[in-house]
gemmi code that builds the backbone of each chain (N, CA, C; Angstrom):
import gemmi

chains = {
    "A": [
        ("UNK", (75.818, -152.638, -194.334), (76.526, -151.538, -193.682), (76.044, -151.364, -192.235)),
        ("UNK", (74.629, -151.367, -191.850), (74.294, -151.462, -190.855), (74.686, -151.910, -189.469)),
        ("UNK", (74.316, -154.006, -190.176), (75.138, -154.764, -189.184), (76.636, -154.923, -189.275)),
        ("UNK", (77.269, -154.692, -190.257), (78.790, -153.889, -189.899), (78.940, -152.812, -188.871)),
        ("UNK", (78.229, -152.072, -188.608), (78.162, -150.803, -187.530), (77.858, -151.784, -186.444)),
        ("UNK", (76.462, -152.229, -186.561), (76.333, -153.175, -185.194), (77.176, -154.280, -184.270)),
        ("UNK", (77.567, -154.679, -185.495), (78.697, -155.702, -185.038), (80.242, -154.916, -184.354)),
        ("UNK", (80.261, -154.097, -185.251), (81.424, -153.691, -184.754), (81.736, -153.190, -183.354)),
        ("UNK", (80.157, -151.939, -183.152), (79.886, -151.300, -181.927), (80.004, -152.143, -180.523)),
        ("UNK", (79.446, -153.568, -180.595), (79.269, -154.966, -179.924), (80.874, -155.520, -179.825)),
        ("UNK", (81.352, -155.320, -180.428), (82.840, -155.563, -180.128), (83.377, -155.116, -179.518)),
        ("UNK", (83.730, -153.593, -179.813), (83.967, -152.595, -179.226), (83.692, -152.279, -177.376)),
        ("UNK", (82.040, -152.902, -177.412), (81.267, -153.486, -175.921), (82.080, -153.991, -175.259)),
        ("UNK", (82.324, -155.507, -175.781), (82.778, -156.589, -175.238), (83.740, -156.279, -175.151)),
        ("UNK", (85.030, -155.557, -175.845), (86.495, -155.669, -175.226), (86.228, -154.236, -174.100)),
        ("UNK", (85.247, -153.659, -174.047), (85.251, -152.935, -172.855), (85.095, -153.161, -171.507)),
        ("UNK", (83.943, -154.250, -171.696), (83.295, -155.442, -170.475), (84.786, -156.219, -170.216)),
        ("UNK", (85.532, -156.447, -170.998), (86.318, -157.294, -170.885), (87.659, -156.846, -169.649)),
        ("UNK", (87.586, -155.530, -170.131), (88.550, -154.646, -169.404), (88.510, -154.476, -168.391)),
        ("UNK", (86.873, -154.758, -168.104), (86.176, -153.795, -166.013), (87.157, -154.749, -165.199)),
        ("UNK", (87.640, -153.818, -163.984), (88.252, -154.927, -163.252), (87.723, -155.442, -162.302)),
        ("UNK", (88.323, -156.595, -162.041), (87.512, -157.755, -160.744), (88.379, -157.715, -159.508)),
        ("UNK", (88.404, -156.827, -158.771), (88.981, -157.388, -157.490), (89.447, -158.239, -156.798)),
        ("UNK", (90.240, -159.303, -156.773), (89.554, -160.384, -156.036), (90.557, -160.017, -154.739)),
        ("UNK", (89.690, -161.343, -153.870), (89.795, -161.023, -152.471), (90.856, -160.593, -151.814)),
        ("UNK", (91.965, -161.127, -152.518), (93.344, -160.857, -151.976), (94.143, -159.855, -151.943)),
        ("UNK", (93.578, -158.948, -153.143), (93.945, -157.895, -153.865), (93.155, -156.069, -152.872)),
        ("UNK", (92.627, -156.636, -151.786), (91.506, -155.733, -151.504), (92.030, -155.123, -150.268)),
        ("UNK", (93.256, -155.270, -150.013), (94.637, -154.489, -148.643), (94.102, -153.104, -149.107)),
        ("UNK", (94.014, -151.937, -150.330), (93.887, -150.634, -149.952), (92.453, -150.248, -149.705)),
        ("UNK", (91.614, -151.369, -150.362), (90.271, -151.010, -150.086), (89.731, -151.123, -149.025)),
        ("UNK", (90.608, -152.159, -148.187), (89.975, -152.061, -146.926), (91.265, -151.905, -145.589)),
        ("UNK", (91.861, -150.565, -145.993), (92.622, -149.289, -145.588), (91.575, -148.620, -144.587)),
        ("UNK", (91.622, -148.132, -143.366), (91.056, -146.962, -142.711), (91.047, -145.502, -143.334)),
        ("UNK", (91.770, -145.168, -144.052), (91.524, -144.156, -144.854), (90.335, -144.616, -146.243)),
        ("UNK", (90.054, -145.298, -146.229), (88.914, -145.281, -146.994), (87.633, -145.877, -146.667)),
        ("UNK", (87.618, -145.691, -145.387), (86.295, -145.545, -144.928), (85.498, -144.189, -144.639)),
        ("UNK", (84.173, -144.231, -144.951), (83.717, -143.201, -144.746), (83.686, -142.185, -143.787)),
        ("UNK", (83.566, -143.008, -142.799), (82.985, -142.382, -141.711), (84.319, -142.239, -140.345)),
        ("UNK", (85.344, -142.136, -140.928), (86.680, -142.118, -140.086), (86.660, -141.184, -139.639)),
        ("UNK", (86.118, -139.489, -139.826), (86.100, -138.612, -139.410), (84.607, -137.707, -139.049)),
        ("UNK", (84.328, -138.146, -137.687), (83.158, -138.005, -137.070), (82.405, -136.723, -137.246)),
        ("UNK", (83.230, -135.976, -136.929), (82.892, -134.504, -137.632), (82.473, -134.316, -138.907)),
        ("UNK", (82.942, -135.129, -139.997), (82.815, -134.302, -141.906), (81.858, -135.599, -141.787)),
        ("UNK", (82.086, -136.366, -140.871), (80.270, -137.478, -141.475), (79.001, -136.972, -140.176)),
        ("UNK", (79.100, -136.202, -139.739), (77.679, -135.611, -138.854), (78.116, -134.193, -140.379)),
        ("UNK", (78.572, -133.185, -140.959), (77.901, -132.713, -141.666), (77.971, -132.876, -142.862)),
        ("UNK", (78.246, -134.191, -143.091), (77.416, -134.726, -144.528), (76.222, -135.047, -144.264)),
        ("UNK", (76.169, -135.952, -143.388), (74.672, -136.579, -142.503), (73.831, -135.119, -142.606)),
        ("UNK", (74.185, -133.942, -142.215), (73.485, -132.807, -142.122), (72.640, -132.179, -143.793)),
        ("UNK", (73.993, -132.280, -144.309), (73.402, -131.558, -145.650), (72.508, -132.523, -146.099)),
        ("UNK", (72.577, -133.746, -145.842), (71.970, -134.771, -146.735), (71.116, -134.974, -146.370)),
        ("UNK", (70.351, -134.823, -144.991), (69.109, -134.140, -144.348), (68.541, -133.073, -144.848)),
        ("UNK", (69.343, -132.121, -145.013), (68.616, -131.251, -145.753), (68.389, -131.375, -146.879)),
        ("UNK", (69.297, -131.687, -147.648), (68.483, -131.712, -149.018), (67.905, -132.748, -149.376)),
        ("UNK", (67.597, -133.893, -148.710), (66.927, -134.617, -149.009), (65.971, -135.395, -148.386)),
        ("UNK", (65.813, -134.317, -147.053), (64.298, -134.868, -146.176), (64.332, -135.783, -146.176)),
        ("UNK", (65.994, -136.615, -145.923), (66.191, -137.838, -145.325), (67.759, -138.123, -144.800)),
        ("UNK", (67.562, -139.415, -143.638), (68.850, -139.277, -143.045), (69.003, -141.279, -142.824)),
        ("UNK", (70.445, -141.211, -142.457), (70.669, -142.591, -142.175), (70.991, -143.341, -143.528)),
        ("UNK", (71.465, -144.611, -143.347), (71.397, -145.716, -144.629), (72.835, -145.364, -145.267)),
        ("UNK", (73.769, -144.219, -144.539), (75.183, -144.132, -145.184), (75.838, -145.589, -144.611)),
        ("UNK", (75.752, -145.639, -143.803), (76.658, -147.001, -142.937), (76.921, -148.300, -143.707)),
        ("UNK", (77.535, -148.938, -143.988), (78.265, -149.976, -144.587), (78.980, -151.270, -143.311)),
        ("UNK", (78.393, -152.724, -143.113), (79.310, -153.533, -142.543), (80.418, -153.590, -142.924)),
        ("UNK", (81.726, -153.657, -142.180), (83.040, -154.256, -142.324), (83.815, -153.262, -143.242)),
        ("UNK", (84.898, -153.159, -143.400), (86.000, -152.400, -143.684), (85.782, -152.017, -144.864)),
        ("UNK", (85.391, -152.451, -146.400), (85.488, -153.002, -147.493), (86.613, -154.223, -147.591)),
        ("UNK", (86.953, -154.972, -146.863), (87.847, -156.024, -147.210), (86.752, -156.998, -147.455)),
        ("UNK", (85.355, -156.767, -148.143), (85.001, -157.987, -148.283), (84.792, -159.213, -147.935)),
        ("UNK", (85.313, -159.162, -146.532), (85.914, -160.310, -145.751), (84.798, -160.968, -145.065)),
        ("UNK", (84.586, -162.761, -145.057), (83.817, -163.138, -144.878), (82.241, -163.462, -145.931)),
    ],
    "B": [
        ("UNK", (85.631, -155.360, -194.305), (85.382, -156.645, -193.199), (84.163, -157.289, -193.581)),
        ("UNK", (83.992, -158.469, -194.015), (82.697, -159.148, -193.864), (81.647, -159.312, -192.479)),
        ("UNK", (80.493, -159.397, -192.612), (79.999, -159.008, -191.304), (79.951, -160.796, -190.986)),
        ("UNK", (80.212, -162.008, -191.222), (81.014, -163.356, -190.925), (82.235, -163.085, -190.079)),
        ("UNK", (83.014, -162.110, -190.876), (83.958, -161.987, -189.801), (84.203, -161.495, -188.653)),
        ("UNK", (83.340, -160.324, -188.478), (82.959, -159.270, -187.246), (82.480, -160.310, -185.798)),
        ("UNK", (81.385, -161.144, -186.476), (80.291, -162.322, -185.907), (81.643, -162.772, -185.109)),
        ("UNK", (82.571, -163.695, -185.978), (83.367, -164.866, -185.436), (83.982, -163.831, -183.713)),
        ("UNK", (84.613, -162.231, -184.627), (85.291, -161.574, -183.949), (84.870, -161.222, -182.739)),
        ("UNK", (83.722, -160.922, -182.906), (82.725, -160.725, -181.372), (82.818, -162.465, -180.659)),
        ("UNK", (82.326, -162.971, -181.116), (82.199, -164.305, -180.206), (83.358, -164.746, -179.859)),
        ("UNK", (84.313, -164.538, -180.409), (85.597, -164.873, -179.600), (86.323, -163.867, -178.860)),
        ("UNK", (85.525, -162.316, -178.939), (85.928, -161.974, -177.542), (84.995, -161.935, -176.455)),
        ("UNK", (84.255, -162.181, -176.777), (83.560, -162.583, -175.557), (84.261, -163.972, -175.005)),
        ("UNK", (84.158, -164.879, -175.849), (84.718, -166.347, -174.702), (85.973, -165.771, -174.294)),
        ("UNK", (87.175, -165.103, -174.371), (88.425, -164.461, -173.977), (88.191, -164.001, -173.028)),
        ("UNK", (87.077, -163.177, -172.926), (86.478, -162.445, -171.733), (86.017, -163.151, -170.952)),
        ("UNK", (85.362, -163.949, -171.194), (84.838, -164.931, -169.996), (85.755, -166.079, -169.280)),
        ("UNK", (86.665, -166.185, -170.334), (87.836, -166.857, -169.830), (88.582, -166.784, -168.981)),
        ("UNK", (89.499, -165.321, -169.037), (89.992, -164.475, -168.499), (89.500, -164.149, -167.169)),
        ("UNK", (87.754, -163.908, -166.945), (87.257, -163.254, -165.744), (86.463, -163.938, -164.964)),
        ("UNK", (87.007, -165.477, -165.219), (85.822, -166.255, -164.532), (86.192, -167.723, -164.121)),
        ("UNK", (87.834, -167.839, -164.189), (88.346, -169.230, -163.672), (88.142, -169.763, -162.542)),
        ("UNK", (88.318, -171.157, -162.509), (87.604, -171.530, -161.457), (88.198, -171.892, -160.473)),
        ("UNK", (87.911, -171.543, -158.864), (88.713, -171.832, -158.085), (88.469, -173.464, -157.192)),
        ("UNK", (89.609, -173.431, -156.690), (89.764, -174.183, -156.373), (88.649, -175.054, -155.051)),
        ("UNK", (88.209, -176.452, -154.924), (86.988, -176.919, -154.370), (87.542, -178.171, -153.972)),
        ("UNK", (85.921, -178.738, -153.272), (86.303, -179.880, -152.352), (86.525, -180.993, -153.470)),
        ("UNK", (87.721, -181.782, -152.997), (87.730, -183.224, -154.455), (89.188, -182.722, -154.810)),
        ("UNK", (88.782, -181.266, -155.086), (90.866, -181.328, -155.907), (91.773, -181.643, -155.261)),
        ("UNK", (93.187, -181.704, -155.471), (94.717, -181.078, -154.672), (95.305, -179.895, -155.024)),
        ("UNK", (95.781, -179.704, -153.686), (96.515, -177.998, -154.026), (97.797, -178.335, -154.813)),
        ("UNK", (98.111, -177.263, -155.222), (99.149, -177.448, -156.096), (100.057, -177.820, -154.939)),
        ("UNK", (101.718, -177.980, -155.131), (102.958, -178.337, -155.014), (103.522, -176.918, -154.423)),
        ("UNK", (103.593, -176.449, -152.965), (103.439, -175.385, -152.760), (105.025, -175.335, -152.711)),
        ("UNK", (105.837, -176.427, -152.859), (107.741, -175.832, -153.343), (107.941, -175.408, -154.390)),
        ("UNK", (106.688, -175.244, -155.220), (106.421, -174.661, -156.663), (106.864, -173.027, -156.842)),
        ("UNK", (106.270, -172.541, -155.810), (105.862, -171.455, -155.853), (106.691, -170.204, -154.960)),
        ("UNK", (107.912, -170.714, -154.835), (108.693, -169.604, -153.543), (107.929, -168.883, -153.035)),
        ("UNK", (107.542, -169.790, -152.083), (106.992, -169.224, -150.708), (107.990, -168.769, -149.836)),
        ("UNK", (107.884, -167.679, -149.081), (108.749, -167.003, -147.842), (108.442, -167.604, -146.735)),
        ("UNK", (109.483, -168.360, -146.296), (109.353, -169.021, -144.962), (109.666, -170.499, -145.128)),
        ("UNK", (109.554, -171.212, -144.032), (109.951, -172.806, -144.304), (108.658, -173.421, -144.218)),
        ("UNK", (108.475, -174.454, -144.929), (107.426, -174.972, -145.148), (107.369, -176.504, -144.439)),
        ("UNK", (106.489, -177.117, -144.062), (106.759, -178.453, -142.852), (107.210, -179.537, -143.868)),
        ("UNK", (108.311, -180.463, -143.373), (108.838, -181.219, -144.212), (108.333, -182.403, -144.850)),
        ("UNK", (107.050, -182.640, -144.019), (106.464, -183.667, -145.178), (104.669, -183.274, -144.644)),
        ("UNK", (103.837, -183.385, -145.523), (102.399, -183.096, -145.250), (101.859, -184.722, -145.136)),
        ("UNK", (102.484, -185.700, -145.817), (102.151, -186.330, -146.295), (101.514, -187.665, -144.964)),
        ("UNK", (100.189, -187.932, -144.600), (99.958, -188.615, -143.701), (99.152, -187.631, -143.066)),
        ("UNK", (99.624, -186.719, -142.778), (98.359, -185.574, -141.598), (97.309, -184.833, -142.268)),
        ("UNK", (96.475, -184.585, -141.581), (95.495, -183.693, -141.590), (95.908, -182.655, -141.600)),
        ("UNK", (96.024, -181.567, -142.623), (96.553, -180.383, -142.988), (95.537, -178.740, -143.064)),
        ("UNK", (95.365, -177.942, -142.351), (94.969, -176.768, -142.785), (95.572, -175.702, -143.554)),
        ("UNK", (94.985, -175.746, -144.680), (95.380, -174.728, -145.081), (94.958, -173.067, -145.259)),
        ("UNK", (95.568, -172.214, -144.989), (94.962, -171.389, -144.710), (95.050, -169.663, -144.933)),
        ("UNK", (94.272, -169.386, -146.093), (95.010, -167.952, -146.764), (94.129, -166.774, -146.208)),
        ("UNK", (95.385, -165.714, -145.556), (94.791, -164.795, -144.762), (95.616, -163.437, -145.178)),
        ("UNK", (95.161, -162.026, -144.836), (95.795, -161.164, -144.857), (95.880, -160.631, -143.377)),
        ("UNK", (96.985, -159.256, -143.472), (96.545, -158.500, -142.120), (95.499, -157.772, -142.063)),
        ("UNK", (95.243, -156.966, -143.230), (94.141, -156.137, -142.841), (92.570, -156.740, -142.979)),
        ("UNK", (92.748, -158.262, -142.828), (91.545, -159.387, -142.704), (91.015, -158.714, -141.334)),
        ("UNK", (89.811, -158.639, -140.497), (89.319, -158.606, -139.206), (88.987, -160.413, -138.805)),
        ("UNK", (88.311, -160.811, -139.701), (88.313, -162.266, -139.307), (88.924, -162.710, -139.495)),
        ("UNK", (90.384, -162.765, -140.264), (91.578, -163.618, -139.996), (92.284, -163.311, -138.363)),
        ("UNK", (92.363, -162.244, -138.184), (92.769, -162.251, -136.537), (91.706, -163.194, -135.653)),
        ("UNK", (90.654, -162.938, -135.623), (89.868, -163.854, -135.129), (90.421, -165.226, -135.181)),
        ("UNK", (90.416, -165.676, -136.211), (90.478, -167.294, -136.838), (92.031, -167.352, -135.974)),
        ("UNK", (93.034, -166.500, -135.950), (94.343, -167.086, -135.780), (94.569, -167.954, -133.934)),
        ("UNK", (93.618, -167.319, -132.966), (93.788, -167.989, -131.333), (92.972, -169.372, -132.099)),
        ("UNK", (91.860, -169.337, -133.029), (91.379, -170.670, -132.934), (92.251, -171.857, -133.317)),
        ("UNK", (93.047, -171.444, -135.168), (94.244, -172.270, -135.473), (95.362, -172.884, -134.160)),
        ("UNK", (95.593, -171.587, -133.819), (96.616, -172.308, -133.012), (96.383, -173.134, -131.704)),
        ("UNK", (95.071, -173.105, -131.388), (94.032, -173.687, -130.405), (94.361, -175.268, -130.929)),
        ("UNK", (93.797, -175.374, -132.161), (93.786, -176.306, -132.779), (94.965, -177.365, -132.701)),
        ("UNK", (95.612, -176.159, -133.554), (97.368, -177.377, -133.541), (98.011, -177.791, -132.029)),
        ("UNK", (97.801, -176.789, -131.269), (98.194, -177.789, -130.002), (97.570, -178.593, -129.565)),
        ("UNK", (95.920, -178.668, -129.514), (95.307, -179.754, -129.012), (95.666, -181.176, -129.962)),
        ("UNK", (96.056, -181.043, -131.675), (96.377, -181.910, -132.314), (97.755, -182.289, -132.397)),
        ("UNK", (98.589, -181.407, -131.906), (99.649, -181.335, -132.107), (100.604, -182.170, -133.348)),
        ("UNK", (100.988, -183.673, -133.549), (101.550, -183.570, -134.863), (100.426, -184.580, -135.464)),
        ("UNK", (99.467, -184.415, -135.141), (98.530, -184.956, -136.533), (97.892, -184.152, -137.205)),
        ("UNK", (98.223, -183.015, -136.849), (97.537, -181.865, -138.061), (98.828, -181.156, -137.942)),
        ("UNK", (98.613, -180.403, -139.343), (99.643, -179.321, -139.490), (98.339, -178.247, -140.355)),
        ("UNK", (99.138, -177.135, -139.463), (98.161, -176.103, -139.229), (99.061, -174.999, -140.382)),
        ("UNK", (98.768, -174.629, -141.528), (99.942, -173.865, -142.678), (99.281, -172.292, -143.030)),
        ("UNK", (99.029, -171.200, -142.100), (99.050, -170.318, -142.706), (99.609, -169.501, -144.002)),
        ("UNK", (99.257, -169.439, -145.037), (99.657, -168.335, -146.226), (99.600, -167.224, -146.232)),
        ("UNK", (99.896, -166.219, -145.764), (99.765, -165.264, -145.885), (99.850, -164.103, -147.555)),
        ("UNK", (98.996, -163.508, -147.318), (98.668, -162.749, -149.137), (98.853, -161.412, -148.784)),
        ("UNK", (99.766, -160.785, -147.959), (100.235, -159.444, -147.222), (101.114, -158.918, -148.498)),
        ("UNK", (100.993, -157.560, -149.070), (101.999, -156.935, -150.163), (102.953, -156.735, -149.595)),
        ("UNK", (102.814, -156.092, -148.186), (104.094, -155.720, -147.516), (104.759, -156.517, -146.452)),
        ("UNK", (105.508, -157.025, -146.656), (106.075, -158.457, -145.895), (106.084, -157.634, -144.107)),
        ("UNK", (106.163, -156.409, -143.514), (106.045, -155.519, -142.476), (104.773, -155.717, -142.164)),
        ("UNK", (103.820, -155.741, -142.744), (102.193, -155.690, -142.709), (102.175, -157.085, -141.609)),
        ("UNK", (102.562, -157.938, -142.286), (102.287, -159.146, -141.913), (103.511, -159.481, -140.865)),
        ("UNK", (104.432, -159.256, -140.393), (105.110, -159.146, -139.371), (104.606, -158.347, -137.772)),
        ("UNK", (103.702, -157.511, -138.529), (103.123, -156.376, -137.638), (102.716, -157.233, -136.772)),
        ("UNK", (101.811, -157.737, -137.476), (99.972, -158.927, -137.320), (101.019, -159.936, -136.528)),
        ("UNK", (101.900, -160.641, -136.894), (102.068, -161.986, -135.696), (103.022, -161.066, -134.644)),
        ("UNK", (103.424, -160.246, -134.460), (104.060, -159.342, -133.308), (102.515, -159.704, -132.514)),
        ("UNK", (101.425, -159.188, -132.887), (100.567, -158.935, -131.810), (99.446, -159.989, -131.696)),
        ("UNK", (99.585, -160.603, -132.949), (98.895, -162.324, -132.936), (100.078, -163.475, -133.097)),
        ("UNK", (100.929, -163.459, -131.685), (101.734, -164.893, -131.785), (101.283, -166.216, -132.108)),
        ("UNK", (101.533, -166.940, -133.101), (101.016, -168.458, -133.201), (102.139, -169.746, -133.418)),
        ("UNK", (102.506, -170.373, -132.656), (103.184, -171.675, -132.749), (102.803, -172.349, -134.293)),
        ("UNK", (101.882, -172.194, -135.251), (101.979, -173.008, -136.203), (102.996, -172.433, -137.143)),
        ("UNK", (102.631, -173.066, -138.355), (103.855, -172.198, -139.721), (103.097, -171.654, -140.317)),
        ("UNK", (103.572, -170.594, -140.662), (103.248, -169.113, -141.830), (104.151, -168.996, -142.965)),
        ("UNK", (103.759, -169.047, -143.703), (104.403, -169.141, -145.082), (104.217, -167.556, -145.644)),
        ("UNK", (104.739, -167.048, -146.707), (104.514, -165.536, -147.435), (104.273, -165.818, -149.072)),
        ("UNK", (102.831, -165.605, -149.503), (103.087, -166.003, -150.818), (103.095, -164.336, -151.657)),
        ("UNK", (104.476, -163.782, -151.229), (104.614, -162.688, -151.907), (104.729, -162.567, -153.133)),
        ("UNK", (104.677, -163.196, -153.724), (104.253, -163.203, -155.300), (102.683, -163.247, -155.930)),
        ("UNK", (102.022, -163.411, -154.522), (100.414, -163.933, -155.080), (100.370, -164.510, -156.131)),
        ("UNK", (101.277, -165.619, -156.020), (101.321, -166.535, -157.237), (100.284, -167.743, -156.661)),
        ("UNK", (100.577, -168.407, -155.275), (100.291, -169.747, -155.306), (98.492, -169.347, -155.088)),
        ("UNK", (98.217, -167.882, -154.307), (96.849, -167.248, -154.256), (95.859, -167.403, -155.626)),
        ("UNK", (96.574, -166.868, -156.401), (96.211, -166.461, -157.513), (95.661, -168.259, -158.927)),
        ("UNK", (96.643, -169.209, -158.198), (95.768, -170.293, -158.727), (94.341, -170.739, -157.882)),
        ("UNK", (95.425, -170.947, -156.604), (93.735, -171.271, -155.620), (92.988, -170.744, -155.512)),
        ("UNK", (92.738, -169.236, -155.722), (91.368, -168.036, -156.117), (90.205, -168.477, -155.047)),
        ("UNK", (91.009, -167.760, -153.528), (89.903, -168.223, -152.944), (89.119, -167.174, -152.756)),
        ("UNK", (87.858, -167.488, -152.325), (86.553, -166.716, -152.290), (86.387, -165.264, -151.873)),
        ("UNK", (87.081, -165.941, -150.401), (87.427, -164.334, -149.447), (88.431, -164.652, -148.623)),
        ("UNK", (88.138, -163.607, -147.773), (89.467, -163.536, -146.547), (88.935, -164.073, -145.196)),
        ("UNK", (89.654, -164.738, -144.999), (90.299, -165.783, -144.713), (89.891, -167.199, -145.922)),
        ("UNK", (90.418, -168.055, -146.202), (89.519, -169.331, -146.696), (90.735, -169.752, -146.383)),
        ("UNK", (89.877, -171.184, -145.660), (90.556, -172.225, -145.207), (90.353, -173.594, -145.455)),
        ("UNK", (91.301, -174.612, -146.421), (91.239, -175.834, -147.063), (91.877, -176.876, -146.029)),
        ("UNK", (90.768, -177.359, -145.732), (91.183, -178.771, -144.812), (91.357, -180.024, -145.777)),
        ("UNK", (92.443, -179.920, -145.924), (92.941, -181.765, -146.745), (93.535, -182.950, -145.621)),
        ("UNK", (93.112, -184.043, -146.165), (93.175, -185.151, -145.951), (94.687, -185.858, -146.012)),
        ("UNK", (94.592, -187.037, -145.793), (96.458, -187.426, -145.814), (96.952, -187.511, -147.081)),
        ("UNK", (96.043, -187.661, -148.097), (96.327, -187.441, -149.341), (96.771, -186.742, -150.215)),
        ("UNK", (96.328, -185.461, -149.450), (96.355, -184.202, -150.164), (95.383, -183.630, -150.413)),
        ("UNK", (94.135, -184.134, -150.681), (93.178, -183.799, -151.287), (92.065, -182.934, -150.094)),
        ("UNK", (91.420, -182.053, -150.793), (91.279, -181.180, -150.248), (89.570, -181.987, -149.879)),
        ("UNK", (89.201, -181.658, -148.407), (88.180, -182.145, -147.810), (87.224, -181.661, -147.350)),
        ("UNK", (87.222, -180.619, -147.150), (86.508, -179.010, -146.363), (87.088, -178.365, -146.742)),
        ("UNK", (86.238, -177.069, -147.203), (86.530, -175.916, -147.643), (85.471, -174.789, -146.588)),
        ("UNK", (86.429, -173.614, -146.127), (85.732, -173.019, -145.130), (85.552, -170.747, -145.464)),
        ("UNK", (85.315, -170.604, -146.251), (85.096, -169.352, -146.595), (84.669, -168.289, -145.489)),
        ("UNK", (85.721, -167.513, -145.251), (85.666, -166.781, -144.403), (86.024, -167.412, -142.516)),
        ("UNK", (85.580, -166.693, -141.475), (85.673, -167.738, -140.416), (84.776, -166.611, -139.628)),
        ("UNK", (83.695, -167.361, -138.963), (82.734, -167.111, -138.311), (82.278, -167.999, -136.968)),
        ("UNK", (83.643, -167.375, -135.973), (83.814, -167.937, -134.582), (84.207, -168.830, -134.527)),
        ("UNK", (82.494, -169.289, -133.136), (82.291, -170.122, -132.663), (81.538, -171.727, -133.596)),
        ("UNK", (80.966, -170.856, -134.792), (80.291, -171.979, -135.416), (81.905, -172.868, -136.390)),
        ("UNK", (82.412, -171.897, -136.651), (83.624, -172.651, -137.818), (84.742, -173.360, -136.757)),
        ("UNK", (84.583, -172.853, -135.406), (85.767, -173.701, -134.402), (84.998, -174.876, -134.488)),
        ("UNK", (83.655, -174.801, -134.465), (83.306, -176.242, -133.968), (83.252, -177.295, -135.444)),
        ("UNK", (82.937, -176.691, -136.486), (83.076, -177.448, -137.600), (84.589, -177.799, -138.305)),
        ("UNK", (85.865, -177.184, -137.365), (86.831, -177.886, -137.479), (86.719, -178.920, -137.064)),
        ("UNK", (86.736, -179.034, -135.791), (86.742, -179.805, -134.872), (85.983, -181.168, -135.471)),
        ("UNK", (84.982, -180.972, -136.087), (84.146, -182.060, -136.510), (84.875, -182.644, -137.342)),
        ("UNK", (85.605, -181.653, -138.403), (86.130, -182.114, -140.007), (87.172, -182.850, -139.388)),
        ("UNK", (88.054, -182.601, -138.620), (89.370, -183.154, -137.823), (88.887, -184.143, -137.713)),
        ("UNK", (88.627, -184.230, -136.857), (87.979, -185.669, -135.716), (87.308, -186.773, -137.029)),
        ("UNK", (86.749, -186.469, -137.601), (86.079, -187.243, -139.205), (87.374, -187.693, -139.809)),
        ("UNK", (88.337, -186.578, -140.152), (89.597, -187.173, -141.077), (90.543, -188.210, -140.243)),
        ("UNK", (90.477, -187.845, -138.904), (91.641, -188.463, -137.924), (91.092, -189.810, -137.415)),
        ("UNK", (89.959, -190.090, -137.934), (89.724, -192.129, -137.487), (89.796, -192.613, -138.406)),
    ],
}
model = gemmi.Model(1)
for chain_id, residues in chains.items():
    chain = gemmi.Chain(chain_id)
    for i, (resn, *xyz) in enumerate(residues, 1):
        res = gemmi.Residue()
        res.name, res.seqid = resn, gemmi.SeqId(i, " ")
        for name, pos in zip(("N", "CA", "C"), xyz):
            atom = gemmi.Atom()
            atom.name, atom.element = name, gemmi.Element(name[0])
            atom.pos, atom.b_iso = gemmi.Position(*pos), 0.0
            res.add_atom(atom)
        chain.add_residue(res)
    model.add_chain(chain)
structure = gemmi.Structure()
structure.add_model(model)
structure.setup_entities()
């Protein structure tokens, strides 16, 4: 009964793993959209940068190379 | 359920899964498929057969495909008909990619694989990848991504290698 539970649960895993999706490169036009970059609006990223100074007696390391198009 | 059967059931979704999420793309040694296969948008050059061919899959919202496009067409005129220079474009919105040669003009051919069909076998790496084949067909250089000055000059090399 056990490894019936186990096995099953492990199945259950795998068609979940199975499901995650993969991007691929070609597919990546909205991800690497100007609206989904962070930092498009200079203002709401100096006070995120702010709060995130404050609450965390640290700053910097938001920045990301390249669009998200993955590219290259 | 026997727990024999659960066993088989798990291990064969896993290989499904791995099947499914992990095909292999296309490399140096193969041929591209038969690209009249695949209704492509646009006219395609009437015979490949004999030249040194680039091939070359890009989007608009690529940053290094704009880059790469003054070098291509750099290219094909200095080679003029011993290479054929074949942009693909992998644009959803056929406007997207109209936008992009409005403001990046290029003398070579651009094809539309609006189906991301012929993409979707060749599974290339990233944006831009560019397959330099031989008169054969067969693919000779493979160039992932495009990074200037170093990938202008390693055309140039791959060319000049295929063309004696």
């Amino acid at each position: 009964m056990k490894n019936q539970a186990f096995f099953l649960l492990a199945s259950v895993l795998l068609i979940c793993i199975t499901g995650c999706a993969n991007v691929k490169p070609w597919e990546r036009e909205h991800l690497a959209d100007y609206t989904m970059r962070g930092d498009r609006d200079p203002l709401a990223k100096a006070q995120m940068e702010h709060i995130w100074f404050s609450r965390e007696e640290a700053s910097g390391g938001a920045g990301v190379g390249g669009g998200g198009c993955g590219c290259n | 359920m026997n727990t024999s059967l659960l066993k088989k059931f798990a291990v064969a979704t896993l290989l499904a899964g791995t099947f499914f999420t992990a095909q292999a793309a296309l490399k140096v040694g193969d041929t591209l498929p038969d690209f009249a296969s695949f209704k492509l948008e646009g006219k395609l050059p009437d015979t490949l057969k004999g030249k040194v061919v680039i091939v070359d899959f890009w989007a608009s919202w690529c940053l290094p495909c704009a880059k790469s496009f003054p070098v291509l067409d750099e290219l094909q005129k200095k080679y003029a008909d011993r290479l054929v220079v074949l942009a693909v474009n992998v644009d959803e919105k056929k406007s997207n990619m109209e936008k992009f040669l409005q403001k990046h003009a290029v003398g070579f051919t651009v094809v539309r694989d609006a189906e991301q069909k012929l993409v979707a076998v060749v599974e290339p790496a990233t944006m831009p990848t560019s397959f330099i084949l031989d008169g054969e067909g067969k693919v000779r250089f493979l160039h992932n991504g495009f990074h200037g000055e170093d990938t202008r000059k390693e055309y140039i090399a791959e060319i000049e290698s295929l063309l004696k």
